[in-house]
PDBQT receptor file of N, H, CA, C and O in Angstrom, charges set to zero:
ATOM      1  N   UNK A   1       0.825  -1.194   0.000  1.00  0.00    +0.000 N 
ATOM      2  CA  UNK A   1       0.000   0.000   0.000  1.00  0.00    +0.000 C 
ATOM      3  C   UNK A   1       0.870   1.258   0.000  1.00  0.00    +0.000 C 
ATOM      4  O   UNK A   1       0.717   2.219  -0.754  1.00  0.00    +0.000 OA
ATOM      5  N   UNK A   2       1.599   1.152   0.741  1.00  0.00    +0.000 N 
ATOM      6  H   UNK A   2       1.723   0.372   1.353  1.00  0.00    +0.000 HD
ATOM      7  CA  UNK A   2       2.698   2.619   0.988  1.00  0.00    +0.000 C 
ATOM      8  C   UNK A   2       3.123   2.823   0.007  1.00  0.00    +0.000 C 
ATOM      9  O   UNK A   2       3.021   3.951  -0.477  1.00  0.00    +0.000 OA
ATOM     10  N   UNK A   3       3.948   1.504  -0.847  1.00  0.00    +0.000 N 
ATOM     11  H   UNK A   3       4.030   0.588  -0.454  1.00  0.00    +0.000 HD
ATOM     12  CA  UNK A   3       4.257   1.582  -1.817  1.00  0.00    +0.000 C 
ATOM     13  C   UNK A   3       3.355   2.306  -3.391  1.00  0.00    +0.000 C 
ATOM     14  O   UNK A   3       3.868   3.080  -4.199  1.00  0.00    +0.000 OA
ATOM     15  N   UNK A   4       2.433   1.946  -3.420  1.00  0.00    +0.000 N 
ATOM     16  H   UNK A   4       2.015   1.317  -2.764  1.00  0.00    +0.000 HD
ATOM     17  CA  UNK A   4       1.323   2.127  -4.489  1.00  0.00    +0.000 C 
ATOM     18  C   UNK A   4       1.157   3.950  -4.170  1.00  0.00    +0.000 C 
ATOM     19  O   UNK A   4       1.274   4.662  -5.167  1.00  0.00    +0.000 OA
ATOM     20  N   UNK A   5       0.915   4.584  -2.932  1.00  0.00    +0.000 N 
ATOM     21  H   UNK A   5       0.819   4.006  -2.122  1.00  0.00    +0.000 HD
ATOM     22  CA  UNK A   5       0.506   5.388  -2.531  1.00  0.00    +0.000 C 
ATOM     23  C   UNK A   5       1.928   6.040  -2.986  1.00  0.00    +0.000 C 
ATOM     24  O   UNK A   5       1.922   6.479  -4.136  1.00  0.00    +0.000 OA
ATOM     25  N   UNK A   6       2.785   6.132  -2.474  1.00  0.00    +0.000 N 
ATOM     26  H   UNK A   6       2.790   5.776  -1.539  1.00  0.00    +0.000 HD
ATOM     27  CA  UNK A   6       4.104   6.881  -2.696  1.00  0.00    +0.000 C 
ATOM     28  C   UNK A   6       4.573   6.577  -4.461  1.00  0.00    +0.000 C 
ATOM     29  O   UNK A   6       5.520   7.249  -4.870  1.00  0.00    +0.000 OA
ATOM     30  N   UNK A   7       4.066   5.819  -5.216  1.00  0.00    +0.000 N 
ATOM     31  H   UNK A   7       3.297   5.273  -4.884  1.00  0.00    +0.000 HD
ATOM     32  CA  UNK A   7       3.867   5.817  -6.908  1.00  0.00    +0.000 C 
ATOM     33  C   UNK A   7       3.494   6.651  -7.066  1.00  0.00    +0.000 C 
ATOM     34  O   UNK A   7       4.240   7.494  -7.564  1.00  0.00    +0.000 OA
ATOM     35  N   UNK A   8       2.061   7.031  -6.758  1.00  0.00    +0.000 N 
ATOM     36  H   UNK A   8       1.455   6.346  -6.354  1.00  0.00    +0.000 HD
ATOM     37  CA  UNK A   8       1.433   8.248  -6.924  1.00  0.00    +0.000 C 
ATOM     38  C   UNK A   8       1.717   9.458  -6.854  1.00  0.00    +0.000 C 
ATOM     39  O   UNK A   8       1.520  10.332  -7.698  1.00  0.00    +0.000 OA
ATOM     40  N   UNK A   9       2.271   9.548  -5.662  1.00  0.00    +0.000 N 
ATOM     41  H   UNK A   9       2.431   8.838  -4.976  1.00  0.00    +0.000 HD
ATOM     42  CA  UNK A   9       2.893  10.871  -5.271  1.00  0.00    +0.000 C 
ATOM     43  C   UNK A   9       4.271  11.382  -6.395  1.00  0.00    +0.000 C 
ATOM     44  O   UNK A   9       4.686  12.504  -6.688  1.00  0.00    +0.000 OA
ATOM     45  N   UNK A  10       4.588  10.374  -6.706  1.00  0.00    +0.000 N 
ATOM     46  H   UNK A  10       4.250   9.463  -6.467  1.00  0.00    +0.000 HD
ATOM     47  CA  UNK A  10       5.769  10.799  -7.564  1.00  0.00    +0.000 C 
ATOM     48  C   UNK A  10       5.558  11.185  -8.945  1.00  0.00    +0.000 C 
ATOM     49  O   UNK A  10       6.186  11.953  -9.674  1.00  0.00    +0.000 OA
ATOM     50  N   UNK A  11       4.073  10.160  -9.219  1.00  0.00    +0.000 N 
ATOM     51  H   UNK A  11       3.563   9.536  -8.627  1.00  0.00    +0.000 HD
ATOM     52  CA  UNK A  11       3.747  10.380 -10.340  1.00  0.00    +0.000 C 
ATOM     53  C   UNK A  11       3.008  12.130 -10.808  1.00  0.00    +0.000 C 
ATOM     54  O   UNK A  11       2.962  12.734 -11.879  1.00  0.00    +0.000 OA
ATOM     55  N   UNK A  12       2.646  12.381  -9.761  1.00  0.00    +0.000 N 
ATOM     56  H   UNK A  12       2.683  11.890  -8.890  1.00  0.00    +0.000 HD
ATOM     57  CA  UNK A  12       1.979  13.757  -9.131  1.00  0.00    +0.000 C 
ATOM     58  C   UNK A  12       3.436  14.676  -9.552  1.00  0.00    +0.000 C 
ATOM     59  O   UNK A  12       3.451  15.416 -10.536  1.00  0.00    +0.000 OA
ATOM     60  N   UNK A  13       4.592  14.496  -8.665  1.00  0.00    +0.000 N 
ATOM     61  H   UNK A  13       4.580  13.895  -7.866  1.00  0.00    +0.000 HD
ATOM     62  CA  UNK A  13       5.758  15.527  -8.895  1.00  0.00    +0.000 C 
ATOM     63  C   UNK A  13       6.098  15.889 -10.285  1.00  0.00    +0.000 C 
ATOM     64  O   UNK A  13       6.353  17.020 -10.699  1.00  0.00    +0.000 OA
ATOM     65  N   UNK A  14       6.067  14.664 -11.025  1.00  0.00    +0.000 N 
ATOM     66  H   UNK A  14       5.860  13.745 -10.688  1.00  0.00    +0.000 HD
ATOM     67  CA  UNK A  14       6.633  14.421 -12.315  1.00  0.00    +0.000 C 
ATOM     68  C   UNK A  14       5.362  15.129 -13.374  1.00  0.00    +0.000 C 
ATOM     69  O   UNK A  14       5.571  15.516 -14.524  1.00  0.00    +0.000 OA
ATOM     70  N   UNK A  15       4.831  15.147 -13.087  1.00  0.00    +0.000 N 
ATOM     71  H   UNK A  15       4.661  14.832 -12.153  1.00  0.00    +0.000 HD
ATOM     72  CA  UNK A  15       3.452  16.153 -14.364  1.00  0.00    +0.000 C 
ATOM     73  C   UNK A  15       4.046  17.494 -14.335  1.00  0.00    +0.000 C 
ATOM     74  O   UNK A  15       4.420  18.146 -13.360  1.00  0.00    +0.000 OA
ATOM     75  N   UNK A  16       4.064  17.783 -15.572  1.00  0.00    +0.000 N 
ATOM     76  H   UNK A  16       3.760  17.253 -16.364  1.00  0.00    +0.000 HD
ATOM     77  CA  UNK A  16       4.519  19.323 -15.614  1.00  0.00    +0.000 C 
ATOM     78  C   UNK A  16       3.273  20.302 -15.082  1.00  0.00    +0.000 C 
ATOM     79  O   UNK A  16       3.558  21.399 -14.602  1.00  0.00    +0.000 OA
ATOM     80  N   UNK A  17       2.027  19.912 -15.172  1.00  0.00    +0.000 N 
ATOM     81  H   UNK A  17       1.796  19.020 -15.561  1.00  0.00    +0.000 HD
ATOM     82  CA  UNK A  17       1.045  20.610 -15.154  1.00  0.00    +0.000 C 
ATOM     83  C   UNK A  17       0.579  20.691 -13.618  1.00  0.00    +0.000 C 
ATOM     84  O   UNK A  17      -0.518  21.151 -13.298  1.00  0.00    +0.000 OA
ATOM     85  N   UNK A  18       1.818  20.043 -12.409  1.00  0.00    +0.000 N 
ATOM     86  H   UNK A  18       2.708  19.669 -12.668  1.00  0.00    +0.000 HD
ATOM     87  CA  UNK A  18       1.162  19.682 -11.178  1.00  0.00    +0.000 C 
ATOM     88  C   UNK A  18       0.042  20.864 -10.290  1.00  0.00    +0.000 C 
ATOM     89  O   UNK A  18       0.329  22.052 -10.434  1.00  0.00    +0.000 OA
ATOM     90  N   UNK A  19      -1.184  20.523  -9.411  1.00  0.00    +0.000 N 
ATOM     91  H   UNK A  19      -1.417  19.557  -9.295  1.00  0.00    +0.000 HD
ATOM     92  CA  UNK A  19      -1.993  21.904  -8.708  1.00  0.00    +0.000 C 
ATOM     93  C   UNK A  19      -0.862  21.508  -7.475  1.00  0.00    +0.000 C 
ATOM     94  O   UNK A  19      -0.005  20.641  -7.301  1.00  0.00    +0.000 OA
ATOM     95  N   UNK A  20      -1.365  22.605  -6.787  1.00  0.00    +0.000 N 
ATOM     96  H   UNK A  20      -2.061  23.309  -6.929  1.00  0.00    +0.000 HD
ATOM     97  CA  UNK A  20      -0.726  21.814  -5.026  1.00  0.00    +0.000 C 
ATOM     98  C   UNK A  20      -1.141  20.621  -4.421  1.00  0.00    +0.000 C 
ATOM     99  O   UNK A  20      -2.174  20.339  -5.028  1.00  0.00    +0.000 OA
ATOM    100  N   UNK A  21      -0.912  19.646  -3.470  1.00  0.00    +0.000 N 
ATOM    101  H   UNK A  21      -0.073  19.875  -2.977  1.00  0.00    +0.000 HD
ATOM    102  CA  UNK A  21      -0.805  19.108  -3.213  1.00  0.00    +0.000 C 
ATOM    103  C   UNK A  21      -1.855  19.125  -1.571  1.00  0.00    +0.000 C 
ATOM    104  O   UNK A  21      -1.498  19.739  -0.565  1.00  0.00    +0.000 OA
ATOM    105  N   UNK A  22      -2.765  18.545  -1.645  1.00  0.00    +0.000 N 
ATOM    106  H   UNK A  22      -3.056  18.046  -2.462  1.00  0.00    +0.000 HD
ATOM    107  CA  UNK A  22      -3.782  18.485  -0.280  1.00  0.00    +0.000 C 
ATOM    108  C   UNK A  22      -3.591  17.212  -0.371  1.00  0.00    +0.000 C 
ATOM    109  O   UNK A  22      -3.497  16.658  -1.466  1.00  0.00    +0.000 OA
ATOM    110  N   UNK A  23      -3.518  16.639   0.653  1.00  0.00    +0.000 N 
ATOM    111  H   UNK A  23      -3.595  17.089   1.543  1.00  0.00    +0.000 HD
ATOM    112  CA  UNK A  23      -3.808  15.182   0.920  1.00  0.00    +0.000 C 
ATOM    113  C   UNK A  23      -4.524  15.077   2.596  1.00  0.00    +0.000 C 
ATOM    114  O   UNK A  23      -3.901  15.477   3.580  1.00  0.00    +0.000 OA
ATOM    115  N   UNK A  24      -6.165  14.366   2.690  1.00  0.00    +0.000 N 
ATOM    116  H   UNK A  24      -6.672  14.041   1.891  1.00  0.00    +0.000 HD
ATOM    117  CA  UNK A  24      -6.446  14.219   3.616  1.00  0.00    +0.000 C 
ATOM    118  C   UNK A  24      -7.132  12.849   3.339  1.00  0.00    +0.000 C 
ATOM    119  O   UNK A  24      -6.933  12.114   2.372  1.00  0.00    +0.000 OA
ATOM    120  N   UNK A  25      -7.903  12.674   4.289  1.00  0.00    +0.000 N 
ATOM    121  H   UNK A  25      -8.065  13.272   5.075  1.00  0.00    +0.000 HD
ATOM    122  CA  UNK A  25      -8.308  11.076   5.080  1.00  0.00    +0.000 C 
ATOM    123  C   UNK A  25      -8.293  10.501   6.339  1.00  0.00    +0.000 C 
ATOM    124  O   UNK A  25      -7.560  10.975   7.207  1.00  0.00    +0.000 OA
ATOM    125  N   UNK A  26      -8.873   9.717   6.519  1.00  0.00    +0.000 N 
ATOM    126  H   UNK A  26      -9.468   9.331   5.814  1.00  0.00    +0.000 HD
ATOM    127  CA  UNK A  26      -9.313   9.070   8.014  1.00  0.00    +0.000 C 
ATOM    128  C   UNK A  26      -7.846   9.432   8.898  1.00  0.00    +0.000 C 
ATOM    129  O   UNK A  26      -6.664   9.528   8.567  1.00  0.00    +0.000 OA
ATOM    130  N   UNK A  27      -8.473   9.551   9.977  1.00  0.00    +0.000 N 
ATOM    131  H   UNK A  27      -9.433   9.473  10.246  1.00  0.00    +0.000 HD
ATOM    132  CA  UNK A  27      -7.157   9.923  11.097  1.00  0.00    +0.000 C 
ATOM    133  C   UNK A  27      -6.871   8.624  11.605  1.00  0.00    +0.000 C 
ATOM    134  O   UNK A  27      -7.726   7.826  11.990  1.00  0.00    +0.000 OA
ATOM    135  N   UNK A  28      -5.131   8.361  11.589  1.00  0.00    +0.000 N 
ATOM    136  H   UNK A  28      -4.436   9.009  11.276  1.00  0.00    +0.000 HD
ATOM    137  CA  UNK A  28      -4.302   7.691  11.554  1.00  0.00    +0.000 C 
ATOM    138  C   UNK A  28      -3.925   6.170  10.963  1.00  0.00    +0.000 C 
ATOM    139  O   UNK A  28      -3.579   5.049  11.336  1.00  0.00    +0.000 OA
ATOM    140  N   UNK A  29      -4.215   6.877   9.882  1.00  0.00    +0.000 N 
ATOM    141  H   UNK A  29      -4.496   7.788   9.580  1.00  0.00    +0.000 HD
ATOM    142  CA  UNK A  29      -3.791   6.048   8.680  1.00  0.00    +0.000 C 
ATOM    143  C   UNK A  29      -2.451   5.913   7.728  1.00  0.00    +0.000 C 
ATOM    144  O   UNK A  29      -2.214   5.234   6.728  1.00  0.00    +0.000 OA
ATOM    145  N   UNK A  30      -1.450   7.151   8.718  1.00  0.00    +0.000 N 
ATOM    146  H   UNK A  30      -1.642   7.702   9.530  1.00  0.00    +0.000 HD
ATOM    147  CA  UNK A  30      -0.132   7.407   7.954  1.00  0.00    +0.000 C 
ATOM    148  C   UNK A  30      -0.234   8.543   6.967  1.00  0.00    +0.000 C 
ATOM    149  O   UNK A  30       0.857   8.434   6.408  1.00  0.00    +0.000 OA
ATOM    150  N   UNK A  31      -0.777   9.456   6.453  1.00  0.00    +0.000 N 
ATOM    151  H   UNK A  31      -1.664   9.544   6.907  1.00  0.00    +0.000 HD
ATOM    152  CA  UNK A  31      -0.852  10.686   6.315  1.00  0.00    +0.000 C 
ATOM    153  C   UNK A  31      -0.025  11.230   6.453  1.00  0.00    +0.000 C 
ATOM    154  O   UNK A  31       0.380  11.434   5.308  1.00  0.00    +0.000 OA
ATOM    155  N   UNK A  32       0.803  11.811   7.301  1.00  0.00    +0.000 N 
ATOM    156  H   UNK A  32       0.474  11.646   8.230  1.00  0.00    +0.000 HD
ATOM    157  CA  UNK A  32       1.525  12.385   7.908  1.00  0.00    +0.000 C 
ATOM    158  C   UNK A  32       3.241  11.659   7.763  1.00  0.00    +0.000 C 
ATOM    159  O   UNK A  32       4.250  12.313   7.501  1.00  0.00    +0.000 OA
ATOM    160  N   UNK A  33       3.210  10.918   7.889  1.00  0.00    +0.000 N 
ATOM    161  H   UNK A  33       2.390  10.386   8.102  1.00  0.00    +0.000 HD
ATOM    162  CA  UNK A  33       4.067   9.918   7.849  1.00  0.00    +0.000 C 
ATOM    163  C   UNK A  33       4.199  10.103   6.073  1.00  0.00    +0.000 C 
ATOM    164  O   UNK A  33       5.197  10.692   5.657  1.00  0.00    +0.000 OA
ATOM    165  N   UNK A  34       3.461   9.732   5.353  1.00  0.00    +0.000 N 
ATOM    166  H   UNK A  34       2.650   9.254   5.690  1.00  0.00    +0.000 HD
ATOM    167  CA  UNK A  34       3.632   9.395   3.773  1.00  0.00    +0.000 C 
ATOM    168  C   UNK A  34       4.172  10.754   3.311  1.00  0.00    +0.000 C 
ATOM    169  O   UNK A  34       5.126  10.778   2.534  1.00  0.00    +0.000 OA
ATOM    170  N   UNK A  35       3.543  12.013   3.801  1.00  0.00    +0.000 N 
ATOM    171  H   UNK A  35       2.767  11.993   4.433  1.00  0.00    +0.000 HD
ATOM    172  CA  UNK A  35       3.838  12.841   2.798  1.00  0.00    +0.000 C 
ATOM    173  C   UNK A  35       5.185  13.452   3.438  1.00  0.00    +0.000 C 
ATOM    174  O   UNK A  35       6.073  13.719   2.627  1.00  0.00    +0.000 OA
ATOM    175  N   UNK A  36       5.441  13.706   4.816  1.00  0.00    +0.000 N 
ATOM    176  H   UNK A  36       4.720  13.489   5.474  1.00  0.00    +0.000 HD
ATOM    177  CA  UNK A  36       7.312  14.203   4.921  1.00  0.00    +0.000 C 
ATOM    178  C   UNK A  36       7.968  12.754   4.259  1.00  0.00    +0.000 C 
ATOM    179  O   UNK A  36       9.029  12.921   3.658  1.00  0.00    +0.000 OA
ATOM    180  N   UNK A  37       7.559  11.681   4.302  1.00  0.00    +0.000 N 
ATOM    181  H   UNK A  37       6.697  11.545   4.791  1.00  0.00    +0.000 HD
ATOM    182  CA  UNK A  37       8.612  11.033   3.696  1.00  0.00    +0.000 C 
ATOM    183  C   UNK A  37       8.642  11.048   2.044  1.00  0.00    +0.000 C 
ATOM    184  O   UNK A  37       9.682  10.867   1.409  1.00  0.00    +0.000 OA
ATOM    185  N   UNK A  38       7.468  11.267   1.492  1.00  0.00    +0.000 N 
ATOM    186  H   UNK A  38       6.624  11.414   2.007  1.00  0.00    +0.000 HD
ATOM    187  CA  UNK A  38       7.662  11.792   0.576  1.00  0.00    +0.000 C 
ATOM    188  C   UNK A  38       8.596  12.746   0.196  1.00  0.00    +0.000 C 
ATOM    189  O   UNK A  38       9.607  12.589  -0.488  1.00  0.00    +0.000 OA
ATOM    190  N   UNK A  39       7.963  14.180   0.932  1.00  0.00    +0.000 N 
ATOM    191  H   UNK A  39       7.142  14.308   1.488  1.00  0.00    +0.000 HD
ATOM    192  CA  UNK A  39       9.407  15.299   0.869  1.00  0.00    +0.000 C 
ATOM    193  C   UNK A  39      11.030  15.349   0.791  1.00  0.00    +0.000 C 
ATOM    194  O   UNK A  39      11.827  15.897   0.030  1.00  0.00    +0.000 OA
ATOM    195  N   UNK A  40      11.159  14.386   2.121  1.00  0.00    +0.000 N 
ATOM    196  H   UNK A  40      10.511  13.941   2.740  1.00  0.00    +0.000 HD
ATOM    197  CA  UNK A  40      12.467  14.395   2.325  1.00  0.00    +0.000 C 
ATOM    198  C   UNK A  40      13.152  13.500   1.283  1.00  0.00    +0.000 C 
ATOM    199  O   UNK A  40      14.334  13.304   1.003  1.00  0.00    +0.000 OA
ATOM    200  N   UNK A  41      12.314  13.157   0.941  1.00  0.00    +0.000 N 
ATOM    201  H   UNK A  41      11.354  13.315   1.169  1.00  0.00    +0.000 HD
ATOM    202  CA  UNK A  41      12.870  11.784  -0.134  1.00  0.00    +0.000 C 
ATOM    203  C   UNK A  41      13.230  12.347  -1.990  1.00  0.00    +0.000 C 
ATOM    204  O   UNK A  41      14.086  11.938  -2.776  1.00  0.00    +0.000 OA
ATOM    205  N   UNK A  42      12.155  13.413  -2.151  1.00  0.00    +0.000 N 
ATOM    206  H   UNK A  42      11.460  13.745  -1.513  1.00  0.00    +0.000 HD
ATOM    207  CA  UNK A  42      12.232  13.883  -3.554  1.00  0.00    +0.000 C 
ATOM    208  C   UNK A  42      12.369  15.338  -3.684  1.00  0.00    +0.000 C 
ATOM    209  O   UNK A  42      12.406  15.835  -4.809  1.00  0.00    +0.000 OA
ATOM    210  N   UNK A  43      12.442  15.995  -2.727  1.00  0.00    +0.000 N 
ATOM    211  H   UNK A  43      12.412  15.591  -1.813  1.00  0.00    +0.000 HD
ATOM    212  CA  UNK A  43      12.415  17.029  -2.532  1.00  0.00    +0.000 C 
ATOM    213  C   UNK A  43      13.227  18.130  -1.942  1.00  0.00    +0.000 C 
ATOM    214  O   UNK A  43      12.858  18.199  -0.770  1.00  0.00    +0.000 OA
ATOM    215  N   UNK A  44      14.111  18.993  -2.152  1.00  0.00    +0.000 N 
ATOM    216  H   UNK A  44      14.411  18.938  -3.105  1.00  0.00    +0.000 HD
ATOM    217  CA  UNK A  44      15.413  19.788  -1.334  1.00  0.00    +0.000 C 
ATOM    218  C   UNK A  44      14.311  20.432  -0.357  1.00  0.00    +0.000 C 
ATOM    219  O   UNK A  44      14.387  20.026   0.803  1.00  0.00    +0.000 OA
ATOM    220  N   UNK A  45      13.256  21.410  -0.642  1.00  0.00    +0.000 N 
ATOM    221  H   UNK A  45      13.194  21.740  -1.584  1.00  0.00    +0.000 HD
ATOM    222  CA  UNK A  45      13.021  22.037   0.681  1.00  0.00    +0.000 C 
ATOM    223  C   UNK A  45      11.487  21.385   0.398  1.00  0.00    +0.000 C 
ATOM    224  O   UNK A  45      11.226  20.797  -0.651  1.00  0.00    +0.000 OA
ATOM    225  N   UNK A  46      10.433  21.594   1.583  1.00  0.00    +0.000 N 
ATOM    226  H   UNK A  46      10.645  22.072   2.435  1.00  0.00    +0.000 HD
ATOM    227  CA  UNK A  46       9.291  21.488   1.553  1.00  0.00    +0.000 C 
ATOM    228  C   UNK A  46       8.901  22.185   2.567  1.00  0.00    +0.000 C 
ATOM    229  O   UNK A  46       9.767  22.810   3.179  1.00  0.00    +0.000 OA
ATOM    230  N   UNK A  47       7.134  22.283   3.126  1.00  0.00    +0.000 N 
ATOM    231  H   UNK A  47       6.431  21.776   2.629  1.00  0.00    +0.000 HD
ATOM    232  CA  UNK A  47       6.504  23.024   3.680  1.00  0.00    +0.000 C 
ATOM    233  C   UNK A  47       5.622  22.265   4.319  1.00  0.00    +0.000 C 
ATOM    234  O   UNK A  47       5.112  21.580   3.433  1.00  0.00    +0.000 OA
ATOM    235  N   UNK A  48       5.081  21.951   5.473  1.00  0.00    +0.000 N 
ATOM    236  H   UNK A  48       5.495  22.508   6.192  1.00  0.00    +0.000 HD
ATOM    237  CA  UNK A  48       4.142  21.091   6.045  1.00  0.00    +0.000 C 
ATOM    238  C   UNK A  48       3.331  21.726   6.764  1.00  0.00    +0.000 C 
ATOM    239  O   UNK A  48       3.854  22.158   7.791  1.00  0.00    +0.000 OA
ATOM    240  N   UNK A  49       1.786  22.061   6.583  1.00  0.00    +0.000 N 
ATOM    241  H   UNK A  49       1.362  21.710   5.748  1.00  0.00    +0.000 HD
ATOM    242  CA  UNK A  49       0.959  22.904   7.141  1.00  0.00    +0.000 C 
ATOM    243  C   UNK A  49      -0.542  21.665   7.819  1.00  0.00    +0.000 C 
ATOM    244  O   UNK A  49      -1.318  20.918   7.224  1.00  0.00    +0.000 OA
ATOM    245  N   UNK A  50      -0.376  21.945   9.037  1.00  0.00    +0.000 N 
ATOM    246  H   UNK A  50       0.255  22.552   9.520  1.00  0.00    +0.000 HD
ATOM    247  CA  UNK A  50      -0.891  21.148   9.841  1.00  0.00    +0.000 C 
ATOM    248  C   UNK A  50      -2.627  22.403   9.873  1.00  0.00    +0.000 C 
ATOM    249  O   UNK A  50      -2.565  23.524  10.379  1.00  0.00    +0.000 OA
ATOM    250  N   UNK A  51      -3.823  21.894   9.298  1.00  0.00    +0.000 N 
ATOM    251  H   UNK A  51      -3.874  20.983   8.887  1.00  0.00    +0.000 HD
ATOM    252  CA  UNK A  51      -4.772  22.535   9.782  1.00  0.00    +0.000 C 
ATOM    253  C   UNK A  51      -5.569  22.257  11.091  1.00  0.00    +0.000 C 
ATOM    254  O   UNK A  51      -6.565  22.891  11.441  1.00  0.00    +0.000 OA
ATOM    255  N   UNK A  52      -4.874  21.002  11.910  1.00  0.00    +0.000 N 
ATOM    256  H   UNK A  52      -4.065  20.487  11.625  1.00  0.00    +0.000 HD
ATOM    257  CA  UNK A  52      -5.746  20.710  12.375  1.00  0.00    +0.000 C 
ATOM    258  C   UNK A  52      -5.224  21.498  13.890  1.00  0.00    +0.000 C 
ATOM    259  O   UNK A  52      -6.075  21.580  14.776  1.00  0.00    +0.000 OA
ATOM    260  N   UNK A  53      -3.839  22.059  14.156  1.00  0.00    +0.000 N 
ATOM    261  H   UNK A  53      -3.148  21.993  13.437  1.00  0.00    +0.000 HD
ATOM    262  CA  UNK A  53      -3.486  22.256  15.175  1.00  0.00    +0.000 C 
ATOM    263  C   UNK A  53      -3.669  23.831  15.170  1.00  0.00    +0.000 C 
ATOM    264  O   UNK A  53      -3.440  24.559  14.205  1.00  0.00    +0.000 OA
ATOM    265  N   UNK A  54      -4.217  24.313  16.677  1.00  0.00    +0.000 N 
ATOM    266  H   UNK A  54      -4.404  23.721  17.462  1.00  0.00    +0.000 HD
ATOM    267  CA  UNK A  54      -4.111  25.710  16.742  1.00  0.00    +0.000 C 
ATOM    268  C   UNK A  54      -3.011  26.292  17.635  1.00  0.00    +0.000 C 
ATOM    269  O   UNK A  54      -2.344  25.540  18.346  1.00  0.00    +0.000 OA
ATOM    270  N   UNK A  55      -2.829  27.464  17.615  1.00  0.00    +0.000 N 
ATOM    271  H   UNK A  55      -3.371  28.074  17.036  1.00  0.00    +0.000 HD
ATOM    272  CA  UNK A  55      -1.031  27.824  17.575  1.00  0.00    +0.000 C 
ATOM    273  C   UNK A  55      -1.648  29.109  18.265  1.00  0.00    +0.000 C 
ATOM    274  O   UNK A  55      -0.914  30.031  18.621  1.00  0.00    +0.000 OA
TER     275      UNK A  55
């Protein structure tokens, strides 16, 4: 599954035409987990915006 899911994501980077990137779904399902490892993995800098926490 991680695997299939993180295909996607790459396949997403690689479109020239990419929108931004929202990814949500059931709470704690790895979310969070998939997409910094996504980042750190294909990505020099990234941005991680948590809506659910208030500050």
């Amino acid at each position: 599954m991680k695997r299939t899911l993180m295909a996607s994501l790459v396949a997403w980077k690689n479109k020239s035409d990419r929108m931004p990137l929202l990814l949500y779904g059931a709470r704690q399902v790895g979310k969070t987990w998939l997409i910094k490892e996504f980042g750190t993995k294909y990505f020099e800098d990234t941005l991680y915006i948590n809506f659910e926490i208030d500050t």
